[in-house]
N, CA and C atoms as a LAMMPS dump frame, in Angstrom:
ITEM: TIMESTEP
0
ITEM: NUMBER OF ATOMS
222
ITEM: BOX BOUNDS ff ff ff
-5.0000000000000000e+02 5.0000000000000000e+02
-5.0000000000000000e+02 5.0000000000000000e+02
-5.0000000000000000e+02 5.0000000000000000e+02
ITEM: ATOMS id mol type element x y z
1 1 1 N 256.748 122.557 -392.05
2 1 2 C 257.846 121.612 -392.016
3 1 3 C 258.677 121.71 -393.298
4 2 1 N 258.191 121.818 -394.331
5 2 2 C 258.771 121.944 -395.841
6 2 3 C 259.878 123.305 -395.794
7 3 1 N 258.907 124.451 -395.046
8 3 2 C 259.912 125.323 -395.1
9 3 3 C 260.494 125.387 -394.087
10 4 1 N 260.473 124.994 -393.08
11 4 2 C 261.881 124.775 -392.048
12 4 3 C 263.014 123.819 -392.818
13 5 1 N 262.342 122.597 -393.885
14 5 2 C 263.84 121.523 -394.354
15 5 3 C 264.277 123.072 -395.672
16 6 1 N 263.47 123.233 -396.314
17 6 2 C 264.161 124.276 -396.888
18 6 3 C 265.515 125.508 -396.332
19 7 1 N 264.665 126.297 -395.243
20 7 2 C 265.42 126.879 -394.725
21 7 3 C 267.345 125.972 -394.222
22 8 1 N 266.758 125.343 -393.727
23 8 2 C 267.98 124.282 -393.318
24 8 3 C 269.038 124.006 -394.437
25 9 1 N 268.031 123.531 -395.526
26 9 2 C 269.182 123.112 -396.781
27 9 3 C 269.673 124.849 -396.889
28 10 1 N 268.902 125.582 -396.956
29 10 2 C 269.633 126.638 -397.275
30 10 3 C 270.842 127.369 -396.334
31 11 1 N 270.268 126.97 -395.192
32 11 2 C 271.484 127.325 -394.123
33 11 3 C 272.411 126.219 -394.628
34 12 1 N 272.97 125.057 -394.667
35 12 2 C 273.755 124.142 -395.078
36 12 3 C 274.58 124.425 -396.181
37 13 1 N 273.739 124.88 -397.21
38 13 2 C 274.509 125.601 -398.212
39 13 3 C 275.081 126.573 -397.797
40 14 1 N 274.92 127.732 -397.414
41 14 2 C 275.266 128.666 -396.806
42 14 3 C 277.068 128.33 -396.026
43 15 1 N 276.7 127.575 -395.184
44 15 2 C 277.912 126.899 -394.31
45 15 3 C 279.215 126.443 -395.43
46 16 1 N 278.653 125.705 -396.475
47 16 2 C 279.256 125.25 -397.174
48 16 3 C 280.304 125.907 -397.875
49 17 1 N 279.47 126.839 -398.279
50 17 2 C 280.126 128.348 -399.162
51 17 3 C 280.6 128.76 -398.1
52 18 1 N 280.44 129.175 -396.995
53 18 2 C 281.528 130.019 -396.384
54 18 3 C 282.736 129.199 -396.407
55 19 1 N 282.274 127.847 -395.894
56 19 2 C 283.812 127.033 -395.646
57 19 3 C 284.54 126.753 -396.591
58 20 1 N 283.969 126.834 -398.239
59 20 2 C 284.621 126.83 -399.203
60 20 3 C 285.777 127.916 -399.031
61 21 1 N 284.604 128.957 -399.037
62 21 2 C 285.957 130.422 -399.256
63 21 3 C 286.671 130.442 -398.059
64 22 1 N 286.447 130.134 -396.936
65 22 2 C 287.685 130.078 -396.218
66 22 3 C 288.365 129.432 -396.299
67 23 1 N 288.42 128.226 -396.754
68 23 2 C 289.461 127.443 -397.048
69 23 3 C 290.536 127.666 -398.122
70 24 1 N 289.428 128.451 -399.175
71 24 2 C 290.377 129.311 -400.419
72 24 3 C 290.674 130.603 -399.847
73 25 1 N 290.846 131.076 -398.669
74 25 2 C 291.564 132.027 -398.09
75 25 3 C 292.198 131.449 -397.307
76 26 1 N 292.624 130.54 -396.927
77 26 2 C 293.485 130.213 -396.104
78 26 3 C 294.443 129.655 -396.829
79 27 1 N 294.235 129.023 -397.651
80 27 2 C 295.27 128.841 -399.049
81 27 3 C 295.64 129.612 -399.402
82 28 1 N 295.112 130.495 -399.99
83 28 2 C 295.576 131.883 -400.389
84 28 3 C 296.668 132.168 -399.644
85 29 1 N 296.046 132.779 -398.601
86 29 2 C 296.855 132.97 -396.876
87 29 3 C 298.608 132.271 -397.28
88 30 1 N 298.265 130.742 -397.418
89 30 2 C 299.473 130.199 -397.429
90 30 3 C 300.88 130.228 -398.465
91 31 1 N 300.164 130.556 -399.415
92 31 2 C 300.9 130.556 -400.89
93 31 3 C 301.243 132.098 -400.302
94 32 1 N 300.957 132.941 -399.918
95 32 2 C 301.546 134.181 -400.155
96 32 3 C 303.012 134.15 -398.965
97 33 1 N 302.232 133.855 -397.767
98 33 2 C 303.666 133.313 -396.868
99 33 3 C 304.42 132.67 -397.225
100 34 1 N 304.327 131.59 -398.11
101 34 2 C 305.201 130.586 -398.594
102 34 3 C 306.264 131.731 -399.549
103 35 1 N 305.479 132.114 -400.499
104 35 2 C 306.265 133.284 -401.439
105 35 3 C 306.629 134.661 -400.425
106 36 1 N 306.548 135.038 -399.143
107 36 2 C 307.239 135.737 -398.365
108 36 3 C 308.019 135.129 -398.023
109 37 1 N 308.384 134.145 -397.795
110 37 2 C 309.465 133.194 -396.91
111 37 3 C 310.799 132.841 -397.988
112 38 1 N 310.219 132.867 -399.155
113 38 2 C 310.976 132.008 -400.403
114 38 3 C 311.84 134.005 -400.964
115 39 1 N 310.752 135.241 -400.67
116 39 2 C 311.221 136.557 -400.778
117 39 3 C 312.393 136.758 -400.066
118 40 1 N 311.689 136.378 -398.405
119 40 2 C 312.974 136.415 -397.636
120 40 3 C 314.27 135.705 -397.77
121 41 1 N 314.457 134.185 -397.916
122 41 2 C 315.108 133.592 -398.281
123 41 3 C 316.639 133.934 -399.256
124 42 1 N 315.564 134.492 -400.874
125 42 2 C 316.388 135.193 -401.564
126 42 3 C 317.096 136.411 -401.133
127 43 1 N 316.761 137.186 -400.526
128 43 2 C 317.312 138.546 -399.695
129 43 3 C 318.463 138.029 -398.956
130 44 1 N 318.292 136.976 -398.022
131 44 2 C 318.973 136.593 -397.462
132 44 3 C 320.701 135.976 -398.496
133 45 1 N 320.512 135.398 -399.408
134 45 2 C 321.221 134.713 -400.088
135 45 3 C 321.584 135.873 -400.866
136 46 1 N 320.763 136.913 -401.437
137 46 2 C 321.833 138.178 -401.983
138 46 3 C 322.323 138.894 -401.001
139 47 1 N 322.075 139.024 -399.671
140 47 2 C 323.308 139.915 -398.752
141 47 3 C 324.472 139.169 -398.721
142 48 1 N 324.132 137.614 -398.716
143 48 2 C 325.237 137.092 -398.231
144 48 3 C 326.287 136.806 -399.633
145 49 1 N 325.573 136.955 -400.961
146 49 2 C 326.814 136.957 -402.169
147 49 3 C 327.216 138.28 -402.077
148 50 1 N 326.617 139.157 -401.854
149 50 2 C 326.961 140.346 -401.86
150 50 3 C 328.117 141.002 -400.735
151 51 1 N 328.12 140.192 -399.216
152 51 2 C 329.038 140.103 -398.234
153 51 3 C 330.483 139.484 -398.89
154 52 1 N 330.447 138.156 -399.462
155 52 2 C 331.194 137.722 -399.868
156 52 3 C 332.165 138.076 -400.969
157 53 1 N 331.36 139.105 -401.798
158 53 2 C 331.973 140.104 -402.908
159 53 3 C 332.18 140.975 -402.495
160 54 1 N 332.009 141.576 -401.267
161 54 2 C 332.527 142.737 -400.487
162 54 3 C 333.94 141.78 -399.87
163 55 1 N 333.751 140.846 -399.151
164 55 2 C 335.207 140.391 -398.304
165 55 3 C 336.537 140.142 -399.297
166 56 1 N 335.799 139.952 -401.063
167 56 2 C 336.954 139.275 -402.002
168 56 3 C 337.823 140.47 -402.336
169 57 1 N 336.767 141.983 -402.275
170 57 2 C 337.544 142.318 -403.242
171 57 3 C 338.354 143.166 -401.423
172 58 1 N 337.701 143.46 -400.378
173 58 2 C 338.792 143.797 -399.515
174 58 3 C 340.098 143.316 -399.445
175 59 1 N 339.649 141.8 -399.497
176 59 2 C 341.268 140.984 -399.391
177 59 3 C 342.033 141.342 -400.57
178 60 1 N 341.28 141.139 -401.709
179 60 2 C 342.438 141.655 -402.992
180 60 3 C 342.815 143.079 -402.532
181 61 1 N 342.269 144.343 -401.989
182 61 2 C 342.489 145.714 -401.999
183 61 3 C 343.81 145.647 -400.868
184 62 1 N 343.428 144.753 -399.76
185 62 2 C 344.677 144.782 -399.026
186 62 3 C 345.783 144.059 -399.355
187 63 1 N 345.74 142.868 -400.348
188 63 2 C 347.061 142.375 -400.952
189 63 3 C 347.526 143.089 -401.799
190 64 1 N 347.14 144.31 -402.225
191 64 2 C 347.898 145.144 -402.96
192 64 3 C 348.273 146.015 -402.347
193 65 1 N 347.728 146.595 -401.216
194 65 2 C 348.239 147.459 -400.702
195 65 3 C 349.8 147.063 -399.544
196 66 1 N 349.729 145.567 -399.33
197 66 2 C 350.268 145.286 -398.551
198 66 3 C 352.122 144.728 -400.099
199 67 1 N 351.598 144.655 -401.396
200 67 2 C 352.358 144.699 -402.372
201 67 3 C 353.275 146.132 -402.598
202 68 1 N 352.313 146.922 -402.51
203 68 2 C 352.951 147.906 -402.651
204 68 3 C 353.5 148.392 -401.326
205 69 1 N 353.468 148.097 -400.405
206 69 2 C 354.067 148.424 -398.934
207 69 3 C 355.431 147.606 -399.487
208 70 1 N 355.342 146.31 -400.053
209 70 2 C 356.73 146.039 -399.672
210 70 3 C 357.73 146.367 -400.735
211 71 1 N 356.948 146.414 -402.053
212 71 2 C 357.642 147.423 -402.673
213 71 3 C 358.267 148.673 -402.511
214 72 1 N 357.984 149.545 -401.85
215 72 2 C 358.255 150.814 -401.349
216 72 3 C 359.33 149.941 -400.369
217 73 1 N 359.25 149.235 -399.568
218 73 2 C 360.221 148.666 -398.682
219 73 3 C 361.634 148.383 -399.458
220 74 1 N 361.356 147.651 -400.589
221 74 2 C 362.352 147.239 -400.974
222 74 3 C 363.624 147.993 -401.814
């Protein structure tokens, strides 16, 4: 009987520790998605300054070109 409650506490422990570390892997788990999401995020927000510094300087490239069209016109 002593060593069956033994065995037991030791299985219990056992349980314990696993559920510890899974729980610190599932955390884990989460913080890294969280910092993929927050990766993606930023990516997202530099295409789109980067779109927007592409559309500024088109529009400036075509108000000059459309300057010098009417220059030549005139």
């Amino acid at each position: 009987r002593v060593a069956a409650e033994r065995v037991a506490a030791q299985w219990a422990a056992a349980e314990w520790v696993a559920s510890e570390r899974v729980a610190a892997e599932w955390a884990a788990a989460e913080r890294v998605a969280a910092e993929w999401a927050a990766a993606q995020w930023a990516a997202v927000e530099l295409v789109a300054a980067e779109r927007a510094v592409a559309e500024r300087v088109a529009a400036e490239w075509a108000a000059a070109q459309w300057a010098a069209a009417e220059r030549v016109a005139a």
